[in-house]
Backbone as XML, in Angstrom:
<?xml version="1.0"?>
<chain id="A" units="angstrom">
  <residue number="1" name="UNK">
    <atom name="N" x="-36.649" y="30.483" z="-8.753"/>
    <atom name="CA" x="-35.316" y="30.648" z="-8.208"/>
    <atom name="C" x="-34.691" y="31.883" z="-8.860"/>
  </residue>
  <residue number="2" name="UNK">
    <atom name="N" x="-34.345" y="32.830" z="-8.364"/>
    <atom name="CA" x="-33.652" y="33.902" z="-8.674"/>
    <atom name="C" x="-32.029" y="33.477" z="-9.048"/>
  </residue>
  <residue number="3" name="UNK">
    <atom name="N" x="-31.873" y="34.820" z="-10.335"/>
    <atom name="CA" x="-30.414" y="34.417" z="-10.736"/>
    <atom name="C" x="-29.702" y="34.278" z="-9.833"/>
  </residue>
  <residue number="4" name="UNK">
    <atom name="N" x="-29.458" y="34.748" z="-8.551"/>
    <atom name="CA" x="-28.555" y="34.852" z="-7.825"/>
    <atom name="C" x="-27.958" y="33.414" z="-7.021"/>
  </residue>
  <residue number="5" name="UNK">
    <atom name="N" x="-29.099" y="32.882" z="-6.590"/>
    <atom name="CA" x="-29.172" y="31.611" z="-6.230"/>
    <atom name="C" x="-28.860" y="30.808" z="-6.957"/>
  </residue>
  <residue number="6" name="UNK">
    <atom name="N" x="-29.451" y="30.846" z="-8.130"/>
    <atom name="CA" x="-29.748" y="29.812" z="-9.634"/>
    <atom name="C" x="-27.381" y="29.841" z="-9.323"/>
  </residue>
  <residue number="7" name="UNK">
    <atom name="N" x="-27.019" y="30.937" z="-9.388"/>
    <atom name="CA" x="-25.726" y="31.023" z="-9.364"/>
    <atom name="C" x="-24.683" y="30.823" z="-8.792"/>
  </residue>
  <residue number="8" name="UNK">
    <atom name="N" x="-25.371" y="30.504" z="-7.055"/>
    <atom name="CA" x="-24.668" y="30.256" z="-5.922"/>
    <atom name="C" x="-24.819" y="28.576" z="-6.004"/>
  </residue>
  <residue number="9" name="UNK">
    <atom name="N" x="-25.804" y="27.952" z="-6.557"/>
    <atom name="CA" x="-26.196" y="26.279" z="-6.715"/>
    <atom name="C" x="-25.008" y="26.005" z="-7.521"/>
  </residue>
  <residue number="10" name="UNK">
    <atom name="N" x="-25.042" y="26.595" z="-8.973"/>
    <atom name="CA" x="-24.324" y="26.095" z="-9.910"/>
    <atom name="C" x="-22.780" y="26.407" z="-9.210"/>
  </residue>
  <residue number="11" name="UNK">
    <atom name="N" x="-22.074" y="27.442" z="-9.327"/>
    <atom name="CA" x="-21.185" y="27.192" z="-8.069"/>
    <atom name="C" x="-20.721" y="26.332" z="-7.342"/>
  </residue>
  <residue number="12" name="UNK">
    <atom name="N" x="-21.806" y="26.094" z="-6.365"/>
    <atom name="CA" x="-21.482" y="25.147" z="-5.397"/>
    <atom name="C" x="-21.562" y="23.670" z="-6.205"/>
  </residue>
  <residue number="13" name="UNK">
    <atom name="N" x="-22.443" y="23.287" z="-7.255"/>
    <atom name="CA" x="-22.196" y="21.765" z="-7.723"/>
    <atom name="C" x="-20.634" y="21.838" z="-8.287"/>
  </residue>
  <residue number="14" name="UNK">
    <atom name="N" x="-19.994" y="22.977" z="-9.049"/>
    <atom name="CA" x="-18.990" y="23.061" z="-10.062"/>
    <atom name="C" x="-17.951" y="22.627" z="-8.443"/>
  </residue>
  <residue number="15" name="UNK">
    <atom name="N" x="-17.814" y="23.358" z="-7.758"/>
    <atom name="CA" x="-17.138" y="23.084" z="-6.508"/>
    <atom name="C" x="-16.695" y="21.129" z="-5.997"/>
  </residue>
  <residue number="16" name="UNK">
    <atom name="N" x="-17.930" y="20.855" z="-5.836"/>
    <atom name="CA" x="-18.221" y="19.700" z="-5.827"/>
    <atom name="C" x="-17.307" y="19.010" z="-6.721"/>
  </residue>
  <residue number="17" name="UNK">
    <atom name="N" x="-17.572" y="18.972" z="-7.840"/>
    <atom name="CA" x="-17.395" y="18.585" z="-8.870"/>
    <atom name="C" x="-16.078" y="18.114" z="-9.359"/>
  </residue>
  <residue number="18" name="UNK">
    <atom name="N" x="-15.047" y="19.605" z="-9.102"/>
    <atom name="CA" x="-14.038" y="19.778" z="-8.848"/>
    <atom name="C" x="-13.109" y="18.941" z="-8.139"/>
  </residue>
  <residue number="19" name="UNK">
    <atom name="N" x="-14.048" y="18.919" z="-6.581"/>
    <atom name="CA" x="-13.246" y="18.473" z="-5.483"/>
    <atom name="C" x="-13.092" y="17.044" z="-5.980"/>
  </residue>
  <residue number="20" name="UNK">
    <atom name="N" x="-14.567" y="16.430" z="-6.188"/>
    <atom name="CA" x="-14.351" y="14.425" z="-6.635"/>
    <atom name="C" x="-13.255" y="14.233" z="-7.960"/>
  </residue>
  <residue number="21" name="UNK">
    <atom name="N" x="-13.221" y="15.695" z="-8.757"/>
    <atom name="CA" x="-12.448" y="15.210" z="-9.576"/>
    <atom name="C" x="-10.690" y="14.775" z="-9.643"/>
  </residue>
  <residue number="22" name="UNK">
    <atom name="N" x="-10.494" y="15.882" z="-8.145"/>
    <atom name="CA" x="-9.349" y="16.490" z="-7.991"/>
    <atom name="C" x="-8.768" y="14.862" z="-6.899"/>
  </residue>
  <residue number="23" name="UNK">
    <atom name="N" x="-9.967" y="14.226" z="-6.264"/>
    <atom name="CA" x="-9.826" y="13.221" z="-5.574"/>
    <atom name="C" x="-9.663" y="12.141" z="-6.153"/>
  </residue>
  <residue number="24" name="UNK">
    <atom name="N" x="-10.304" y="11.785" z="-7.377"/>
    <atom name="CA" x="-9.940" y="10.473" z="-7.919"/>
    <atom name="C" x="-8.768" y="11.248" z="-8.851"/>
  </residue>
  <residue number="25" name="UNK">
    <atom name="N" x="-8.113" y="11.997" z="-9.131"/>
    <atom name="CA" x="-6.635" y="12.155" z="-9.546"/>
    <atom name="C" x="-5.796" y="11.320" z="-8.652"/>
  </residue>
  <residue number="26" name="UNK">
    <atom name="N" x="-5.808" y="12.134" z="-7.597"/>
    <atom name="CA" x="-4.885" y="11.581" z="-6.411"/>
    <atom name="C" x="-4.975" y="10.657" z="-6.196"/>
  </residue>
  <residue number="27" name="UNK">
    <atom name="N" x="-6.463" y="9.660" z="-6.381"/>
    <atom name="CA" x="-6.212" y="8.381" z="-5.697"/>
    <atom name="C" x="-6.001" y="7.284" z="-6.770"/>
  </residue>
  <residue number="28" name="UNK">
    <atom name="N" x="-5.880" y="7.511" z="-8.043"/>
    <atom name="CA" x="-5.180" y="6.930" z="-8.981"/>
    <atom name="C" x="-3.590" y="7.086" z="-8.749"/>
  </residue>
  <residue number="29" name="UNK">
    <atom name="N" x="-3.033" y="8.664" z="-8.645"/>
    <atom name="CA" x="-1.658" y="8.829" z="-8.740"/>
    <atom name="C" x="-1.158" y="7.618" z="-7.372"/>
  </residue>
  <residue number="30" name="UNK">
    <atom name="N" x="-1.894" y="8.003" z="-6.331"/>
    <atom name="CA" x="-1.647" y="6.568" z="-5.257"/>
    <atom name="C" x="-1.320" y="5.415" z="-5.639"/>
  </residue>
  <residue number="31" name="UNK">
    <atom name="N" x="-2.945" y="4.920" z="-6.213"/>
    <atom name="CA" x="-2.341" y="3.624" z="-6.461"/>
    <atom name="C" x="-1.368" y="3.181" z="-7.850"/>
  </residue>
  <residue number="32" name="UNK">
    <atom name="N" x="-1.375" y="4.025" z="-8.249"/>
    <atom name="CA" x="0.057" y="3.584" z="-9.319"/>
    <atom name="C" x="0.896" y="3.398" z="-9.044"/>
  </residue>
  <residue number="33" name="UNK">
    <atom name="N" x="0.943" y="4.363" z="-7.992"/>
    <atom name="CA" x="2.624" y="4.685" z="-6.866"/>
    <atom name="C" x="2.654" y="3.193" z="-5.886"/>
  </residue>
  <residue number="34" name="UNK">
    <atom name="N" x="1.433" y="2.372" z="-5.844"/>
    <atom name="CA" x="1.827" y="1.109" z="-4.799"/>
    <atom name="C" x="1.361" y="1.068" z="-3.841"/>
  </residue>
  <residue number="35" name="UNK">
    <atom name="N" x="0.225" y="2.442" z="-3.320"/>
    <atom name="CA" x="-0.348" y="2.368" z="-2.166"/>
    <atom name="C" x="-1.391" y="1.380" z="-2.163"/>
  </residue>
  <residue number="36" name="UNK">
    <atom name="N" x="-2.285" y="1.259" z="-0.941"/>
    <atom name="CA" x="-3.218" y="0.417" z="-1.045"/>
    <atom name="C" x="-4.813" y="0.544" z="-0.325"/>
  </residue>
  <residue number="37" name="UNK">
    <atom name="N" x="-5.290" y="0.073" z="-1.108"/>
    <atom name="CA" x="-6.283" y="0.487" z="-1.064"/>
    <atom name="C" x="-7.657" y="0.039" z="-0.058"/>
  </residue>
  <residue number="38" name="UNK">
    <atom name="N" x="-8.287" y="0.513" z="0.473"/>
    <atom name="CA" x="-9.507" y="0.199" z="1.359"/>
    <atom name="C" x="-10.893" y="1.087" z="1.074"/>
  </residue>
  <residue number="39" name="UNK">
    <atom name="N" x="-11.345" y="0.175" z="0.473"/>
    <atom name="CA" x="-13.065" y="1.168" z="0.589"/>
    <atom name="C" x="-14.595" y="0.651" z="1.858"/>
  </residue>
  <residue number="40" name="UNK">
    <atom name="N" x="-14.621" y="1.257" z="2.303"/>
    <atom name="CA" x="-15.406" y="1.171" z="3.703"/>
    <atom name="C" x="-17.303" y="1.282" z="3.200"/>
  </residue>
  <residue number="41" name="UNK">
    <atom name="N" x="-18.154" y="0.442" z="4.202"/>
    <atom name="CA" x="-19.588" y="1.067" z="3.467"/>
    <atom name="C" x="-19.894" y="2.101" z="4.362"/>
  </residue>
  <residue number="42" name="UNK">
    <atom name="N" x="-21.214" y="2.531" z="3.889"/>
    <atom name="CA" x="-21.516" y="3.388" z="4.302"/>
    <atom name="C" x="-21.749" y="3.645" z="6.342"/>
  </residue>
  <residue number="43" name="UNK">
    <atom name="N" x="-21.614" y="4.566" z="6.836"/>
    <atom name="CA" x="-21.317" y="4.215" z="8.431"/>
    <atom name="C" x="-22.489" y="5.697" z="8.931"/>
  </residue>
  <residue number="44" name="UNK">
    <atom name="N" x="-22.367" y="5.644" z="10.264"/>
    <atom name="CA" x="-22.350" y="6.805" z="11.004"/>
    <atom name="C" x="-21.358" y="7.917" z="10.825"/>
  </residue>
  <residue number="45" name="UNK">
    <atom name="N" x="-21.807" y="9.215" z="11.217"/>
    <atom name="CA" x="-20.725" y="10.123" z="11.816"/>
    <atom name="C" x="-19.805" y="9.296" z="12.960"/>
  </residue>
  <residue number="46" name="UNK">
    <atom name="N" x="-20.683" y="9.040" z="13.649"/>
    <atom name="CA" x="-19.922" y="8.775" z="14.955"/>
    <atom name="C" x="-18.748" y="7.993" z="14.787"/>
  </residue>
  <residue number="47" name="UNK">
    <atom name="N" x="-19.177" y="6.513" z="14.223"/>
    <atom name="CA" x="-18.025" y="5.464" z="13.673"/>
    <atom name="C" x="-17.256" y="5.848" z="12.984"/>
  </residue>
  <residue number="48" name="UNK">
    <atom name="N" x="-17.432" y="6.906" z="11.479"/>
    <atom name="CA" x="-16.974" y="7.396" z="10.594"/>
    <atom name="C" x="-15.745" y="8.877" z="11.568"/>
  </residue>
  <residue number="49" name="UNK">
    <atom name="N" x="-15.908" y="9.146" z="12.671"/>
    <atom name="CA" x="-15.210" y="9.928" z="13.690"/>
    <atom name="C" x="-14.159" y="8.607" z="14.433"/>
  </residue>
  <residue number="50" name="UNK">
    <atom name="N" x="-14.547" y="7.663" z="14.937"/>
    <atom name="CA" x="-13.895" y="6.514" z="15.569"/>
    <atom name="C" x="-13.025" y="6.191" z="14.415"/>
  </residue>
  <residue number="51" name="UNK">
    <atom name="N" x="-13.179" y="5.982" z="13.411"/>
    <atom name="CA" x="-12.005" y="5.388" z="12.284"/>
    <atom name="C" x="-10.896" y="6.614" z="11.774"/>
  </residue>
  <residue number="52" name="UNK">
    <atom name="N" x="-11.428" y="7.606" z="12.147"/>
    <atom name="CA" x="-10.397" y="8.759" z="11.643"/>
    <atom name="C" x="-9.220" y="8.696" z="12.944"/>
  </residue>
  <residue number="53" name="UNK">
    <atom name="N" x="-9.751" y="8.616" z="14.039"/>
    <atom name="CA" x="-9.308" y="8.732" z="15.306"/>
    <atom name="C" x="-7.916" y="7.905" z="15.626"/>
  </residue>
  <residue number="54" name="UNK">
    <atom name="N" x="-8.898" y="6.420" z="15.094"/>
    <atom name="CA" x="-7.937" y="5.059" z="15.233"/>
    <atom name="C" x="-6.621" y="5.201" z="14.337"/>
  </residue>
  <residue number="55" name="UNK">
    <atom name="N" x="-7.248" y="5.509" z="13.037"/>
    <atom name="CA" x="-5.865" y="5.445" z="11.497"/>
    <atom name="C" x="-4.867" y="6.741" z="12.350"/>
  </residue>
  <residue number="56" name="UNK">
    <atom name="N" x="-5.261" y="7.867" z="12.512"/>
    <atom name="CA" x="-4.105" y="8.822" z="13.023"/>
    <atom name="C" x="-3.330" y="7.914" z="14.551"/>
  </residue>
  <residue number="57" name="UNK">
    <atom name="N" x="-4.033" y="7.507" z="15.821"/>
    <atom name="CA" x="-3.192" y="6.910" z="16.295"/>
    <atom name="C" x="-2.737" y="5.138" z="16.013"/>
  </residue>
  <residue number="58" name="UNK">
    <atom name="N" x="-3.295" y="4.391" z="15.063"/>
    <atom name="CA" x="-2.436" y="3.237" z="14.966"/>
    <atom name="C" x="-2.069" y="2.758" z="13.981"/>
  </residue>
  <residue number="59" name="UNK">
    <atom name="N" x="-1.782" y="3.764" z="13.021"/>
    <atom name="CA" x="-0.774" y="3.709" z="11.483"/>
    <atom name="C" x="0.386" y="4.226" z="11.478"/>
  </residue>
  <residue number="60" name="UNK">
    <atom name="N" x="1.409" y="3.340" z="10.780"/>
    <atom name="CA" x="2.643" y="4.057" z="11.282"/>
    <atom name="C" x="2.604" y="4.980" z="9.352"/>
  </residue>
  <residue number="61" name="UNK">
    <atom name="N" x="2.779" y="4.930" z="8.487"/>
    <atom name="CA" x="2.861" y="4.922" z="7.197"/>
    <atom name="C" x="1.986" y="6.505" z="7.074"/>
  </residue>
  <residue number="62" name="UNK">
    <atom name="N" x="2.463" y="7.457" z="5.982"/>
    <atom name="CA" x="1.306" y="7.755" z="5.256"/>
    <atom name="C" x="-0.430" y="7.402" z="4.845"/>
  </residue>
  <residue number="63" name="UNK">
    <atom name="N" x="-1.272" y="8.344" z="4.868"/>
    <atom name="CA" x="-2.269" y="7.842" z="4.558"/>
    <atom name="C" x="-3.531" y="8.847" z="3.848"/>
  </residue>
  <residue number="64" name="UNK">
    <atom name="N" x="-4.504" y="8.591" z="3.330"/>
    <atom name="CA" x="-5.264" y="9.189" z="2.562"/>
    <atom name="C" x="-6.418" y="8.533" z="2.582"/>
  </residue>
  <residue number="65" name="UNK">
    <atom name="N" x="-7.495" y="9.826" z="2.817"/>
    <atom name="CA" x="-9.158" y="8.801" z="2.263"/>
    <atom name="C" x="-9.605" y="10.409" z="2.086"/>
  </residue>
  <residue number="66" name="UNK">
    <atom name="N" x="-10.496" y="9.801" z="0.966"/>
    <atom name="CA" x="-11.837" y="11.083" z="0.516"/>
    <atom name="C" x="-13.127" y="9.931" z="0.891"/>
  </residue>
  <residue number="67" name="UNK">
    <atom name="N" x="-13.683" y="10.496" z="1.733"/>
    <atom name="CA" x="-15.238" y="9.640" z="1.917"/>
    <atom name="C" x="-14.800" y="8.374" z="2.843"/>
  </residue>
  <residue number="68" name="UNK">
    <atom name="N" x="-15.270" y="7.521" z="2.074"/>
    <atom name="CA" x="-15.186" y="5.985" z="2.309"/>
    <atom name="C" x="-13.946" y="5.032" z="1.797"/>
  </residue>
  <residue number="69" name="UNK">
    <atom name="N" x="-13.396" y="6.045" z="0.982"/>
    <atom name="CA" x="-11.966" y="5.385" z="-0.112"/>
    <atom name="C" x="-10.825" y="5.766" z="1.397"/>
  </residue>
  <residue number="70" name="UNK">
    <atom name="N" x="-10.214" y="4.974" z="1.425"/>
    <atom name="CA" x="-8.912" y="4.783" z="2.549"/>
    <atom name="C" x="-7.595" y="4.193" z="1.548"/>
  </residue>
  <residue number="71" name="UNK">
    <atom name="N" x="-6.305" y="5.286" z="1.762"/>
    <atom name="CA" x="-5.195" y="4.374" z="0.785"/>
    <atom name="C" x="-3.892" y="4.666" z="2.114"/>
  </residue>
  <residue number="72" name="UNK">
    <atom name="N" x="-3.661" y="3.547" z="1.767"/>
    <atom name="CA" x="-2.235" y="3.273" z="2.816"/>
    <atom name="C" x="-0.724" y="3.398" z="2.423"/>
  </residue>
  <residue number="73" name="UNK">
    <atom name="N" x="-0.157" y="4.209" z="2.722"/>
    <atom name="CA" x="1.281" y="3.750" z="1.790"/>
    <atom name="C" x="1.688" y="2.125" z="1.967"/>
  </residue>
  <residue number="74" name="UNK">
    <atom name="N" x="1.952" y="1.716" z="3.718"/>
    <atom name="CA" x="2.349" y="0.822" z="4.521"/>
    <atom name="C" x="1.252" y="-0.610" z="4.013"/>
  </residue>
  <residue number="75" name="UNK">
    <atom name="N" x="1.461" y="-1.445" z="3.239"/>
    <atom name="CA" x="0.836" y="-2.543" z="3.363"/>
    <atom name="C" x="0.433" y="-2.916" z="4.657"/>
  </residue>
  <residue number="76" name="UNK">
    <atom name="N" x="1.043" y="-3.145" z="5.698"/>
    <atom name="CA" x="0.574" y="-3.225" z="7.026"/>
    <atom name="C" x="-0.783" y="-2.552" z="7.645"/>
  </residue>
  <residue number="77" name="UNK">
    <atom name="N" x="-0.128" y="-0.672" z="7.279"/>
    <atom name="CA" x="-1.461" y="-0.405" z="7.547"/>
    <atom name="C" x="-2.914" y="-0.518" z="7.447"/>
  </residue>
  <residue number="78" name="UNK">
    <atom name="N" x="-2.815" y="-1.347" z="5.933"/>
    <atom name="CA" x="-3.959" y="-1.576" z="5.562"/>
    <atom name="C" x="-4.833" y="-2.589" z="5.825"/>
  </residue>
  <residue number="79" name="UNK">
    <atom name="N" x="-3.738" y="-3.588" z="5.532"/>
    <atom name="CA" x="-4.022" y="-4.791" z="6.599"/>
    <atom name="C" x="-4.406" y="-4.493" z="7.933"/>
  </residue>
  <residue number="80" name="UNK">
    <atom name="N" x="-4.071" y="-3.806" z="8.631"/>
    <atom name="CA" x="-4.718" y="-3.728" z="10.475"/>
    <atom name="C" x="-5.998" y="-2.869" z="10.244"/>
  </residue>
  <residue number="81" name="UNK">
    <atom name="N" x="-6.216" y="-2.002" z="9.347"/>
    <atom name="CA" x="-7.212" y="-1.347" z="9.231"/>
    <atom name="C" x="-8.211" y="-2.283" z="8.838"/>
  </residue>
  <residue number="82" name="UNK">
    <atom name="N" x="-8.181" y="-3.122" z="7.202"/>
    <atom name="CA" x="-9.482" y="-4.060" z="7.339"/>
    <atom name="C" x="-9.272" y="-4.963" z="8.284"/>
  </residue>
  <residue number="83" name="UNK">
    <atom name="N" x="-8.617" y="-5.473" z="9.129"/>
    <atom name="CA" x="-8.511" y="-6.438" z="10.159"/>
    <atom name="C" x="-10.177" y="-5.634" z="11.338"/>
  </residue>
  <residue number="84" name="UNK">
    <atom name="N" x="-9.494" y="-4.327" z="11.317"/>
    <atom name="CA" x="-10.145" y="-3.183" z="12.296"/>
    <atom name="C" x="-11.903" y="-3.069" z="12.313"/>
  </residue>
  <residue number="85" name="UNK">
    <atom name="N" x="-11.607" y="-2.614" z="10.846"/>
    <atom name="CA" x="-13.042" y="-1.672" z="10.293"/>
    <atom name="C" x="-13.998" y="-2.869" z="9.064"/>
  </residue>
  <residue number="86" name="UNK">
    <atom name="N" x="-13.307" y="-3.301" z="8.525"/>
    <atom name="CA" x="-14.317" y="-4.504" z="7.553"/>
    <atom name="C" x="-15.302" y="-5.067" z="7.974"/>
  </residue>
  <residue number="87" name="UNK">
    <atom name="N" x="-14.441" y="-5.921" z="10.144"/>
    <atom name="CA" x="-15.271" y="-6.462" z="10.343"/>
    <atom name="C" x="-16.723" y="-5.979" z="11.101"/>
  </residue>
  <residue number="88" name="UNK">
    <atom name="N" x="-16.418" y="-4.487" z="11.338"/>
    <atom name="CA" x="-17.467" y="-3.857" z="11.861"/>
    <atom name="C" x="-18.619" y="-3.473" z="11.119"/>
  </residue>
  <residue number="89" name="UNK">
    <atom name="N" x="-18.244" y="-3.303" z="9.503"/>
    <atom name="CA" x="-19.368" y="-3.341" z="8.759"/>
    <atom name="C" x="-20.484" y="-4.051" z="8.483"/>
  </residue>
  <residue number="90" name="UNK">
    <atom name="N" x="-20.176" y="-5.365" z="9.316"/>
    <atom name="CA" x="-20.899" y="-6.526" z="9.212"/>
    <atom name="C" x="-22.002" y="-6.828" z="10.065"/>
  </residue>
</chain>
């Protein structure tokens, strides 16, 4: 592997790295703040496209997910969401 590459890898993991770190900040500062929380398993694109779709049109509240982590301001929302998506994991 040439330095150059060797440099564009390391880079890109530090990037990475960054981003999960910069994500579980936020999703601590969340739930301290009272939001709530939903973690989803692993899915399709496709489904994983259908749940982004659904939360923008049938949440009224704020909302946040990195990955599979979902946080709700709205107790409600969260509730209709695992009502939604939990049972599809099954």
């Amino acid at each position: 592997m040439s330095n150059s590459i060797q440099e564009e890898y390391a880079d890109e993991i530090a990037k990475r790295l960054a981003e999960e770190i910069d994500a579980e900040v936020l999703r601590q500062t969340f739930l301290e703040s009272g939001w709530h929380e939903v973690v989803l398993s692993p899915m399709t694109w496709e489904i994983g496209d259908m749940v982004d779709l659904w939360v923008d049109e049938n949440t009224k509240g704020n909302h946040w997910n990195y990955g599979l982590v979902w946080l709700f301001k709205e107790e409600k929302d969260a509730i209709w969401f695992k009502l939604r998506w939990l049972g599809q994991q099954q």
